[in-house]
C-alpha positions, 0 to 999 in steps of 0.5 A: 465316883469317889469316897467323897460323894457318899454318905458315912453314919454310924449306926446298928439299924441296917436292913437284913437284906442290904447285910446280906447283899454286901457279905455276900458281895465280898464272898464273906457266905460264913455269915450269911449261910442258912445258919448264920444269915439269922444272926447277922442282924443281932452280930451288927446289933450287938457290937460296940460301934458300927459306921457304915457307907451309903450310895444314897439308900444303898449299904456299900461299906461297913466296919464294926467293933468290939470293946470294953472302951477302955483297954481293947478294941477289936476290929471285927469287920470292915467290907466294902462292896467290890464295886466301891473298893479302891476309892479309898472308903475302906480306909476312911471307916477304919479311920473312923473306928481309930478315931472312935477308940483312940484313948483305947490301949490295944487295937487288935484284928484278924485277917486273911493271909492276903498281900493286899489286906496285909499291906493296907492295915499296915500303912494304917499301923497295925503290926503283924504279931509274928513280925515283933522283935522288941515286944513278942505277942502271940495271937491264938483263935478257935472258931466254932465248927472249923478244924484249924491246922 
């Protein structure tokens, strides 16, 4: 199988359970705990562009964004169940989302500390802000409920 056979669209209406299912697939529980699975539905809702892909009637992949559609756009998730990873999917929905905000001034997303996600993010352009020279940025984040050290 490969990222040519399945089906991108873009679109907010995604079944509850099929949400559930991929977060979960991925180890992403923040999202869908006793506490947050309720609000999963309303996060993709409520975002400024979705683009999702399907293995025939089944969610394998998905990445949102959210932005003014002016000045900012973030990067808030892209997951890809592990069964569809290394196809080259989780590239081709970023690429959409580039695609999608490309007159945009800033891209911005937050990630784990992983090589892999780090190496995959800067082959798309993304710079880690505590790596510039020329121009210095700093990224601050709170996260509700969480002791940040």
């Amino acid at each position: 199988m490969d990222a040519t056979t399945l089906e991108i669209k873009t679109r907010h209406d995604l079944p509850f359970d099929q949400l559930v299912e991929l977060y979960n697939s991925v180890g992403w529980q923040a999202y869908t705990n006793a506490k947050q699975a309720p609000k999963l539905q309303d996060a993709i809702r409520n975002s400024t562009y979705v683009v999702t892909a399907w293995d025939e009637n089944r969610l394998v992949g998905l990445a949102r964004c959210i932005s003014d559609d002016v000045s900012i756009c973030y990067l808030q998730d892209i997951l890809i169940h592990p069964n569809y990873q290394r196809l080259g999917l989780g590239r081709k929905l970023l690429m959409n989302c580039l695609a999608r905000f490309e007159h945009v001034r800033m891209k911005v997303l937050m990630t784990d500390d992983e090589e892999r996600q780090k190496k995959f993010y800067e082959s798309l352009g993304y710079k880690n802000t505590k790596n510039l020279t020329r121009i210095k940025l700093n990224a601050f984040v709170q996260i509700a409920g969480v002791q940040l050290e």
